[in-house]
C-alpha positions as CSV (number, residue, x, y, z in Angstrom):
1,X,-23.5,-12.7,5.6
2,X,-19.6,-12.5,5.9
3,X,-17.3,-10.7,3.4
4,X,-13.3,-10.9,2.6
5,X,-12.4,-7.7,2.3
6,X,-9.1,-7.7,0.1
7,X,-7.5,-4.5,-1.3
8,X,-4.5,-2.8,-2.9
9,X,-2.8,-6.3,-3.7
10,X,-0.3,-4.3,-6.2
11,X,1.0,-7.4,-8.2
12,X,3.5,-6.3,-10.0
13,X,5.5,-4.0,-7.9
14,X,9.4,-4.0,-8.0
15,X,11.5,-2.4,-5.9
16,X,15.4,-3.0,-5.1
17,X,17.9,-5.7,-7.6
18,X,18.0,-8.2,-5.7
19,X,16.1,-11.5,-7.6
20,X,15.2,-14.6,-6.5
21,X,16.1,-18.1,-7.9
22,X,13.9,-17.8,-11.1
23,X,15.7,-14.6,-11.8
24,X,12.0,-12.8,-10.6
25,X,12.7,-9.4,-9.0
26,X,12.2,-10.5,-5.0
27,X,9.8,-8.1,-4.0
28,X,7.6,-9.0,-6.8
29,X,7.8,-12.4,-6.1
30,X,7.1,-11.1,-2.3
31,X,3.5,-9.5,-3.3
32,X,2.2,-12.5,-5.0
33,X,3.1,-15.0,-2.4
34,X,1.1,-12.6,0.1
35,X,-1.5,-12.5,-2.2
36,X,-1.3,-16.0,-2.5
37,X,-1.8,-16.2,1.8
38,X,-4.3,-14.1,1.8
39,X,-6.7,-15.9,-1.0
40,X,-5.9,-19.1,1.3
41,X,-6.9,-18.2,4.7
42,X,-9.7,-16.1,2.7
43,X,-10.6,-19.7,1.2
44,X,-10.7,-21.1,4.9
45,X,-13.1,-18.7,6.5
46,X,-16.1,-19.5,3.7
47,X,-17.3,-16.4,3.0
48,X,-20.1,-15.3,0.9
49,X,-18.8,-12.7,-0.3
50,X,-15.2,-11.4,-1.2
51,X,-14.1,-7.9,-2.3
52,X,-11.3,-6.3,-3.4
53,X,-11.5,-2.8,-3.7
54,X,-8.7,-1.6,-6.3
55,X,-4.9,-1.9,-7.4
56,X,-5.2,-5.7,-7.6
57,X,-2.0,-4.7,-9.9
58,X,0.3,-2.1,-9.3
59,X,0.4,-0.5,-12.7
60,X,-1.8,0.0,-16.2
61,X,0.1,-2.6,-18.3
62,X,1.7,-5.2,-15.8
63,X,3.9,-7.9,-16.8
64,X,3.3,-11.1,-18.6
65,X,4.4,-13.0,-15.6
66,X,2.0,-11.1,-13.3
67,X,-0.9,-11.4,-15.4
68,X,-0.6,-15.0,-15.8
69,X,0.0,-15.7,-11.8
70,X,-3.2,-13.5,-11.0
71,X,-5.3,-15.4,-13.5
72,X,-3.8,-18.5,-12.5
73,X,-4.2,-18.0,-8.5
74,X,-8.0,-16.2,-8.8
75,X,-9.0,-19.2,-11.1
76,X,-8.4,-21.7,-8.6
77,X,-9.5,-19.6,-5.7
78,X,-13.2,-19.5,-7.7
79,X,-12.7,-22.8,-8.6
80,X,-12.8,-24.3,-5.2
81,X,-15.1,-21.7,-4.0
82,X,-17.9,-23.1,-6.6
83,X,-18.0,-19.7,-8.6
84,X,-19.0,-17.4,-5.4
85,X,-19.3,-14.0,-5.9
86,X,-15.9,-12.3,-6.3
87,X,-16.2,-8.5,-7.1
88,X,-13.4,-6.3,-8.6
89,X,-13.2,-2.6,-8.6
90,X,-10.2,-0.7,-10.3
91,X,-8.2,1.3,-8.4
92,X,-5.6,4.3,-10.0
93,X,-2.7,1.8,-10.2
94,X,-5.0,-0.2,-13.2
95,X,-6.9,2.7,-14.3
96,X,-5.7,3.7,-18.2
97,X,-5.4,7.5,-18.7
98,X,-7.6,7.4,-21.5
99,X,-11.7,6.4,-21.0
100,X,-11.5,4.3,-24.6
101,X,-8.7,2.2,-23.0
102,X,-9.6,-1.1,-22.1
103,X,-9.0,-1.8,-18.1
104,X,-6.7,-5.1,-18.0
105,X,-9.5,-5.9,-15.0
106,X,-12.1,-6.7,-17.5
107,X,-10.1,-10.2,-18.5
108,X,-10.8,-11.2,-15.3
109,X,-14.9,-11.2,-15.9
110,X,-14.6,-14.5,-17.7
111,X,-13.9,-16.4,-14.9
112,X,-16.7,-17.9,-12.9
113,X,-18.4,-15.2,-9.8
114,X,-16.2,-12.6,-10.7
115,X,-17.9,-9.2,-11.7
116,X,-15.5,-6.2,-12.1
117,X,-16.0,-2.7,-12.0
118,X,-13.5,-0.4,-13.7
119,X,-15.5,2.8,-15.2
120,X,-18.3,4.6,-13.6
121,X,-20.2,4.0,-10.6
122,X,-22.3,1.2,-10.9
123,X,-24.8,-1.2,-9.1
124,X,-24.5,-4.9,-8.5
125,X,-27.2,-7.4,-7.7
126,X,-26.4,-10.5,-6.1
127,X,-30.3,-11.7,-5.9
128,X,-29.3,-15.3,-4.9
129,X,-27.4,-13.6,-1.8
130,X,-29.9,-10.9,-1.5
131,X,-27.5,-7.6,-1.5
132,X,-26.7,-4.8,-3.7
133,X,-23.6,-3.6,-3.9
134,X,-22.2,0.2,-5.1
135,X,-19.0,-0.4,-6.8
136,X,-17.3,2.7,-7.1
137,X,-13.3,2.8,-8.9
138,X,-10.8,5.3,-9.2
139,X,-12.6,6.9,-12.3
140,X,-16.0,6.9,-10.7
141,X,-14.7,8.7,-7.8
142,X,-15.5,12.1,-10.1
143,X,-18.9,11.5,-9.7
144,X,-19.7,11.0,-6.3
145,X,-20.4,14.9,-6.1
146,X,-23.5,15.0,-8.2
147,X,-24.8,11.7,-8.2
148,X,-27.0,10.2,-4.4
149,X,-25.2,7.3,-3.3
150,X,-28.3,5.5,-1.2
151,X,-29.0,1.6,-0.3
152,X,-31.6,-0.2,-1.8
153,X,-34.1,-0.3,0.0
154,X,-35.5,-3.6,-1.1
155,X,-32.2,-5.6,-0.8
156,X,-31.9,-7.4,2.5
157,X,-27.9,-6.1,2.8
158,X,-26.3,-3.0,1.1
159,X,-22.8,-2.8,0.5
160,X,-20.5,0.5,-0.9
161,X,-17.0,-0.3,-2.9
162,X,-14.9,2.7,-2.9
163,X,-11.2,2.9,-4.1
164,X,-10.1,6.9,-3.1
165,X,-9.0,8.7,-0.1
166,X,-11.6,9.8,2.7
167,X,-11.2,13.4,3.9
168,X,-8.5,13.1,7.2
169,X,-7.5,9.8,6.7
170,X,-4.0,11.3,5.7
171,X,-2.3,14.3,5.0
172,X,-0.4,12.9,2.3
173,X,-3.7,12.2,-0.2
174,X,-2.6,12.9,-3.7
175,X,-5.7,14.1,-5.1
176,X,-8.6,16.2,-3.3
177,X,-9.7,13.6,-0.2
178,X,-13.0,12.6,-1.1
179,X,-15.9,14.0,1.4
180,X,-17.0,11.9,4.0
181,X,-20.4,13.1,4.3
182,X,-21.2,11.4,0.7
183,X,-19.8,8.7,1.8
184,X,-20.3,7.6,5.1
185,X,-24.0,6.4,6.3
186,X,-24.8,4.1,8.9
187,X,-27.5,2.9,6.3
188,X,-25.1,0.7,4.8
189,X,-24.6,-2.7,6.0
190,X,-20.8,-2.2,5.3
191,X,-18.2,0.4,3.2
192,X,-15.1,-1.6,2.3
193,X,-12.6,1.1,1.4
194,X,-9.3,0.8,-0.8
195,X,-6.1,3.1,-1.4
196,X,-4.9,3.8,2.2
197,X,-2.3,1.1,2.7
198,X,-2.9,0.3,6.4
199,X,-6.1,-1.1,8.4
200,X,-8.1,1.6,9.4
201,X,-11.7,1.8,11.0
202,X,-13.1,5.5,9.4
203,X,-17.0,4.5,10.7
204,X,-18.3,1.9,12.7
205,X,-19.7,0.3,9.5
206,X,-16.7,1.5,7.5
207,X,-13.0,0.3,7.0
208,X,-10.0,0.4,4.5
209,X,-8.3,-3.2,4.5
210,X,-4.9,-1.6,3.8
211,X,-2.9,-3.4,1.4
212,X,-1.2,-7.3,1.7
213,X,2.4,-6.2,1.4
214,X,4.6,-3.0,2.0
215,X,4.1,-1.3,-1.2
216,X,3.8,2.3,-0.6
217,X,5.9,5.1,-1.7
218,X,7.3,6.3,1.8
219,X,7.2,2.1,3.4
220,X,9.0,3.4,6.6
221,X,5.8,4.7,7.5
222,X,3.8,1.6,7.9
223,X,6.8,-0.6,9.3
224,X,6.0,-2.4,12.0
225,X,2.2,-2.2,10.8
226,X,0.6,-5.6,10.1
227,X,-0.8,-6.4,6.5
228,X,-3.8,-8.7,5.9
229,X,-7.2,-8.7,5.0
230,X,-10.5,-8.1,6.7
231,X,-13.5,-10.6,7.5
232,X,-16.7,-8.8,7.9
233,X,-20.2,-10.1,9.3
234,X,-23.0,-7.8,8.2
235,X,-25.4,-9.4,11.1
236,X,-22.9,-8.1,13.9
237,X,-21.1,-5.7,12.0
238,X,-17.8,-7.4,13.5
239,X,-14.6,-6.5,11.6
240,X,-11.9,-9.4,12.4
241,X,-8.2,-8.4,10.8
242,X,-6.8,-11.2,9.9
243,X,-2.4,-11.0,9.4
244,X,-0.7,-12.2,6.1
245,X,2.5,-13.4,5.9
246,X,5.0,-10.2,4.6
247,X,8.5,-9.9,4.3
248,X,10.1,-8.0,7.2
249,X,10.5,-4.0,7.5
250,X,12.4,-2.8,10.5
251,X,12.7,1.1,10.8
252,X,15.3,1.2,13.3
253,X,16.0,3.7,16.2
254,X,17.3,7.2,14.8
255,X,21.3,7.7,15.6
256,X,21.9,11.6,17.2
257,X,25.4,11.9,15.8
258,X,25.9,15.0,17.6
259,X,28.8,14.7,20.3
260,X,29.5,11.2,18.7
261,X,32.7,10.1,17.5
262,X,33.5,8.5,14.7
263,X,33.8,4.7,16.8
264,X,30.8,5.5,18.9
265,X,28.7,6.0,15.6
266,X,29.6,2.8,14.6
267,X,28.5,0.9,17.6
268,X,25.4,2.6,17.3
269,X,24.9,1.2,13.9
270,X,25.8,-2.1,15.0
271,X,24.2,-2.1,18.4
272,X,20.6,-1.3,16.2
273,X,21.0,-4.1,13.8
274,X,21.5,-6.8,16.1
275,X,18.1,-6.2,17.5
276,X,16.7,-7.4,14.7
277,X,16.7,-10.2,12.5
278,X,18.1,-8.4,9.7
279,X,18.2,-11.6,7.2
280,X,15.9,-11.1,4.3
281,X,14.4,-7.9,5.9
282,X,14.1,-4.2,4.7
283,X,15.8,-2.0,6.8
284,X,16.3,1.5,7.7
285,X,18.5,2.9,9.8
286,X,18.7,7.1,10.1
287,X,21.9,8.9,11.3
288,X,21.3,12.7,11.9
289,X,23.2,16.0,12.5
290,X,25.9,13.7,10.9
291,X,28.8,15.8,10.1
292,X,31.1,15.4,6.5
293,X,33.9,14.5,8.8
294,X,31.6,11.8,11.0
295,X,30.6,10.3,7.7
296,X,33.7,9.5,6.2
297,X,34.3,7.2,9.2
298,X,31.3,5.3,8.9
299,X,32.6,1.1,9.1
300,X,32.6,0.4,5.0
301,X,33.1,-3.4,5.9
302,X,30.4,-3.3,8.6
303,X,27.5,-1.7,5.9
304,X,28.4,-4.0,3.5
305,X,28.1,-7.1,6.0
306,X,25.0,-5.9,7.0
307,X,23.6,-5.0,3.0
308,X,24.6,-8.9,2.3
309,X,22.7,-10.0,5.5
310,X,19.5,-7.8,4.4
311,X,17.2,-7.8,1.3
312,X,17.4,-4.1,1.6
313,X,19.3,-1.9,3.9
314,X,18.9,1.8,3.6
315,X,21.3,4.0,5.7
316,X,20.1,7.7,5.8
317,X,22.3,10.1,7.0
318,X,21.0,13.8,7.3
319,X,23.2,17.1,7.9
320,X,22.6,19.3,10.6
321,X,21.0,21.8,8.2
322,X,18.5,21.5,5.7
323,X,16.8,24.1,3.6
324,X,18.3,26.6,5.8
325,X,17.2,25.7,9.2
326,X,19.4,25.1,11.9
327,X,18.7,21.9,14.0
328,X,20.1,23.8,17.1
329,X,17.7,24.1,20.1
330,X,16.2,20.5,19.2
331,X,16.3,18.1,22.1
332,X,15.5,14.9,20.0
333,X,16.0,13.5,16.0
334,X,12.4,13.3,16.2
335,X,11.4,16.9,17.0
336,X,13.6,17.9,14.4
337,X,13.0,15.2,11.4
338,X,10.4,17.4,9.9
339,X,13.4,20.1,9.0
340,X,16.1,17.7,7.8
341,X,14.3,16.4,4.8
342,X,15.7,14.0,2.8
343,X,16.0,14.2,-1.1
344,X,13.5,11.6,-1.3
345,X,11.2,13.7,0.9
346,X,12.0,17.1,-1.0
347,X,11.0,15.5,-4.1
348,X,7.7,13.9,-2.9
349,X,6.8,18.1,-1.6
350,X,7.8,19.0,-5.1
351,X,6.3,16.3,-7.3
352,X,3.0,16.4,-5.7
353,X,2.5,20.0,-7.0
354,X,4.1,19.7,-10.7
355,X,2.1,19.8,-13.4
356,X,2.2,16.3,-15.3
357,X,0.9,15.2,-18.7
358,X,-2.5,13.7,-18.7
359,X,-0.9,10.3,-19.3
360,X,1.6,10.2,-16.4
361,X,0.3,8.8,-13.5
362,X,1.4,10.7,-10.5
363,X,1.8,8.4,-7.8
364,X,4.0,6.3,-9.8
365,X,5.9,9.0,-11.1
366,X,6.9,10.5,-7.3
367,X,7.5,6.8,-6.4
368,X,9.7,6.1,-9.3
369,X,11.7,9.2,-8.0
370,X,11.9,8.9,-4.5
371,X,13.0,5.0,-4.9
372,X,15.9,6.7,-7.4
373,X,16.9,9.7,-5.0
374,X,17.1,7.3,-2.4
375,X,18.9,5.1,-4.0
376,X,21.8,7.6,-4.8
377,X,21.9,8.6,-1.2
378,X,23.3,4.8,-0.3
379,X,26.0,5.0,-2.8
């Protein structure tokens, strides 16, 4: 049989002021149209089966607007796929604090194939198709330590759901990776995986789809990185990424202001953005062991040209120092990067520690820092 494997869709998400001609912030309107490529080249391939595995939306209680486009989009996408099976789990983005909250997921279960999964681990049976599928959200995640997670043996194919992190997929997990040995088994026919925002093979039998669009907290990581979905056939066990349309991010070559005048600097900066196509695009360009003196000659008219010319262009210029270390005796920016933190960075170390109320969710609350620290640093 072949599967869509969709995840971490984040409808909803925000980021930057810049709107679009319905007065829609862009990057919102951005998400759903890549959503909106991805259901149609989904709809194309004819699949049996499509999953998404968590954050369809990017937060507990998203907007009217959002709510109405996803029910609007996954309606017709049933609709001309006759009411094939379409399972939802929850991921942390959707998850309420609180177990007696309703999961906004659950509105979606009126519409024809869907089933979601939002609460504990649970057990689908698709008898027409002959599989069984383990749908395991964000809140089930808690019980993957004391419960077996095995295939059926009497369906013909077995799928696992899972929206959490795998132990060393990433150093950056916020919450205790989850263990792969309860994970992975070559048993099942296929583990579609949500949460990690790029495309990543963790088994032979076993990938994360990585999200449609650049949503993560720390985007500069994934630039570059293609978004998309996965189409899965459980008779070969062939994985075949297929691309979705995204807006542009360009990371672009770090500046070493050291020895550079004030002129040269500026060339630099100029010389890095015309190898782009920096219209519409998200942009960042680094400057370190930038000086007080250096920066006050940084072109005013040449940032703001390039600003109009982007949707987003960050310029991060670093000291020399930070936290004390000296950047002496590094040959490259990128030996030393780890020791010239940003803000931003500091406060992702610090945030992911900090003790929060049980009804803060932390991945949102480091985001909504970081986008605000570096958001100061432009000014």
């Amino acid at each position: 049989m072949r599967i869509a494997h969709l995840s971490d869709i984040h409808l909803g998400y925000r980021a930057y002021s810049k709107v679009n001609q319905f007065g829609q912030n862009q990057r919102e309107a951005d998400v759903m149209e890549s959503f909106r490529d991805a259901l149609r080249k989904a709809l194309r391939a004819e699949p049996d089966l499509v999953v998404i595995t968590g954050d369809l939306f990017h937060t507990v209680r998203p907007s009217n607007t959002s709510l109405l486009n996803a029910y609007q989009v996954l309606r017709q996408f049933q609709e001309r796929r006759r009411g094939a099976p379409l399972i939802i789990i929850a991921g942390n983005h959707e998850t309420p604090r609180s177990a007696e909250s309703v999961c906004i997921l659950a509105l979606f279960s009126h519409l024809p194939g869907v089933s979601v999964v939002y609460a504990d681990i649970e057990v689908i049976s698709l008898n027409q198709l002959g599989v069984s599928i383990t749908c395991i959200p964000s809140r089930g995640v808690q019980e993957i330590e004391r419960r077996l997670l095995a295939p059926d043996p009497n369906a013909r194919v077995n799928l696992l759901l899972l929206h959490g992190i795998l132990e060393g997929v990433t150093q950056f997990a916020l919450e205790n990776p989850i263990s792969r040995s309860r994970v992975l088994r070559e048993e099942w026919d296929y583990i579609a995986l949500g949460d990690y925002h790029m495309f990543t093979q963790v088994a032979p039998n076993a990938y994360y789809a990585g999200a449609t669009e650049f949503t993560s907290p720390n985007l500069w990581e994934e630039a570059g990185k293609p978004k998309g979905f996965i189409l899965y056939d459980t008779d070969s066990r062939h994985a075949e990424f297929v691309e979705v349309r995204t807006r542009k991010v360009y990371d672009l070559l770090p500046i070493d202001a050291r020895d550079l005048t004030q002129v040269e600097i500026n060339q630099a900066i100029q010389e890095r953005a015309e190898k782009v196509d920096l219209r519409g695009a998200i942009v960042r360009q680094r400057i370190f062991n930038i000086l007080p003196e250096q920066r006050s000659g940084i072109d005013g008219a040449l940032i703001r040209e390039l600003r109009a010319q982007a949707l987003h262009y960050h310029l991060d210029m670093r000291l020399p120092r930070a936290w004390g270390v000296s950047s002496q005796g590094s040959d490259s920016p990128s030996e030393a990067t780890e020791m010239r933190l940003t803000l931003a960075d500091e406060w992702r170390l610090f945030a992911k520690e900090y003790p929060l109320p049980a009804d803060i969710e932390r991945e949102m609350f480091i985001e909504a820092g970081a986008r605000m620290l570096s958001e100061v640093g432009e000014e």
